[in-house]
C-alpha positions, 0 to 999 in steps of 0.5 A, a space after each residue: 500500500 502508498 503512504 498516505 504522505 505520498 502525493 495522490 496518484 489514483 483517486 475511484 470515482 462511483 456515480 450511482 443513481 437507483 442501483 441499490 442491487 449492483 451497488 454492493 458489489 461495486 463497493 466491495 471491489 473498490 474496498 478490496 482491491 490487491 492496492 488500494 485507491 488513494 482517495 474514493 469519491 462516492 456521488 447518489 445522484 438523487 436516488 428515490 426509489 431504492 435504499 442506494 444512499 444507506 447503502 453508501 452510508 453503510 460503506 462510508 461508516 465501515 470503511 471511512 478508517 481504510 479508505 480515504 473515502 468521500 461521499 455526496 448524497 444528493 437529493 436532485 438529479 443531474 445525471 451521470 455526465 454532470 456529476 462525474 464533471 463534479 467528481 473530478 473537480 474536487 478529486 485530488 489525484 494525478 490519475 482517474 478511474 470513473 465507474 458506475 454503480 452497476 459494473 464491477 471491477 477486478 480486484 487487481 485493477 489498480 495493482 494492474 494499472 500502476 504498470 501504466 502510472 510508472 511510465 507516466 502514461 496519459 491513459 492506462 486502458 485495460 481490456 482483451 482487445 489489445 493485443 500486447 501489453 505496453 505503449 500504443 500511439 493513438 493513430 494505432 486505434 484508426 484502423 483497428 478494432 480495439 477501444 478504450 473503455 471507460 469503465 476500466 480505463 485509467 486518465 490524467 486528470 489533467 489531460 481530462 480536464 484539458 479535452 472538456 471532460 464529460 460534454 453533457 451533449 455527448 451523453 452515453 459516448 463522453 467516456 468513449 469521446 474523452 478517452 480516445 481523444 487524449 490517446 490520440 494526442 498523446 498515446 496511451 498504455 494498454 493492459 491486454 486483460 478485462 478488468 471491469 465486468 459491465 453491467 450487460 442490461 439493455 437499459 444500463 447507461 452504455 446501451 440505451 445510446 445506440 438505438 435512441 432517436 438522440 443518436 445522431 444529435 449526439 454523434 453530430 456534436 462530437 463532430 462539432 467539437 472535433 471540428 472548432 476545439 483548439 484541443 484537436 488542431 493537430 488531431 482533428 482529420 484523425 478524430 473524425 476518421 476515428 468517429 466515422 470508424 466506430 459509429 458507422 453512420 451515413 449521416 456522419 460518414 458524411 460530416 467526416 469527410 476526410 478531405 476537411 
């Protein structure tokens, strides 16, 4: 385990709103991890109809002597993108993993995430998609088919925060977007192995986008940004080849022209 004098490296950011029955077992991998986070920020976006807040009560009382654990209960809801964006400002560590409520992560992500941390990488994704373990360039992921998921993904809080972090009106892609984002300008580490278990219901969170009448709004203001943010001059024919890649749309096929 890291001294707690040691400056903060990865801080485990949980957003939960009326999953009272993954919720537990979500807790219980972040409180037994093989190395512990260095600071845990738990957020109940306004959950009413299920016992999620004395959940995350319960866990705090229990374990607020081995984790470095904050909690915030609140009573409206703003959604996931919102209060994640909230979860970083006040997060103190160099590095985040942003999980929800209903996935659950393998005891030794964050053991498996220091490989990455020790070269100082700007992202240490996991997941079995990758073909070997170790440093990527972002124009790697152009042409191929692995991605970075957000679920068990490891950032910099500081490239985040440079991107724009969560846009609200990329909704269920703004992991996806950020993600790959600051993989292309700046490369990323890669873990060939699942370390999150997702949560397969058709309505949880990373679902529902694909087949919402909202799909193109939001995969046009994707293209937006890519188009008018000073983040992406020096990435931006590749971010939109990237977009075209994984969301196979006419209509974006269209706005993704490669001679723009």
């Amino acid at each position: 385990c890291r001294s707690r004098k040691m400056d903060k490296l990865l801080t485990i950011t949980l957003i939960n709103k009326d999953d009272a029955d993954l919720l537990p077992f979500q807790l219980d991998a972040i409180a037994n991890q093989s190395i512990l986070p260095d600071e845990v920020i738990i957020i109940d976006d306004g959950t009413e109809r299920d016992e999620s807040k004395d959940i995350i009560q319960k866990f705090y009382d229990e374990n607020k002597e081995k984790l470095n654990v904050k909690i915030f209960l609140f009573d409206d809801n703003k959604g996931y993108n919102y209060r994640a964006n909230y979860a970083i400002d006040i997060s103190s560590s160099k590095y985040l993993l942003q999980v929800a409520a209903n996935d659950r992560l393998a005891l030794d992500i964050v053991e498996n995430c220091y490989r990455g941390f020790e070269l100082d990488a700007a992202i240490v994704a996991t997941d079995v998609s990758f073909p070997r373990e170790g440093v990527y360039k972002g124009d790697s992921l152009i042409d191929s088919s692995f991605y970075i998921p957000g679920a068990s993904s490891c950032i910099k809080k500081k490239y985040l925060q440079e991107v724009g972090g969560h846009v609200l009106d990329f909704q269920w892609h703004s992991d996806w977007f950020f993600m790959h984002s600051v993989a292309m300008k700046y490369d990323f580490y890669a873990i060939n192995k699942n370390l999150c278990y997702k949560d397969p219901s058709p309505d949880g969170y990373a679902n529902v986008g694909v087949e919402s009448p909202k799909q193109l709004e939001v995969l046009k203001a994707m293209v937006e940004k890519v188009e008018n943010d000073i983040f992406f001059e020096d990435i931006r024919l590749k971010m939109k080849k990237m977009i075209k890649r994984c969301h196979r749309s006419e209509e974006i096929f269209s706005l993704c022209l490669l001679d723009t």
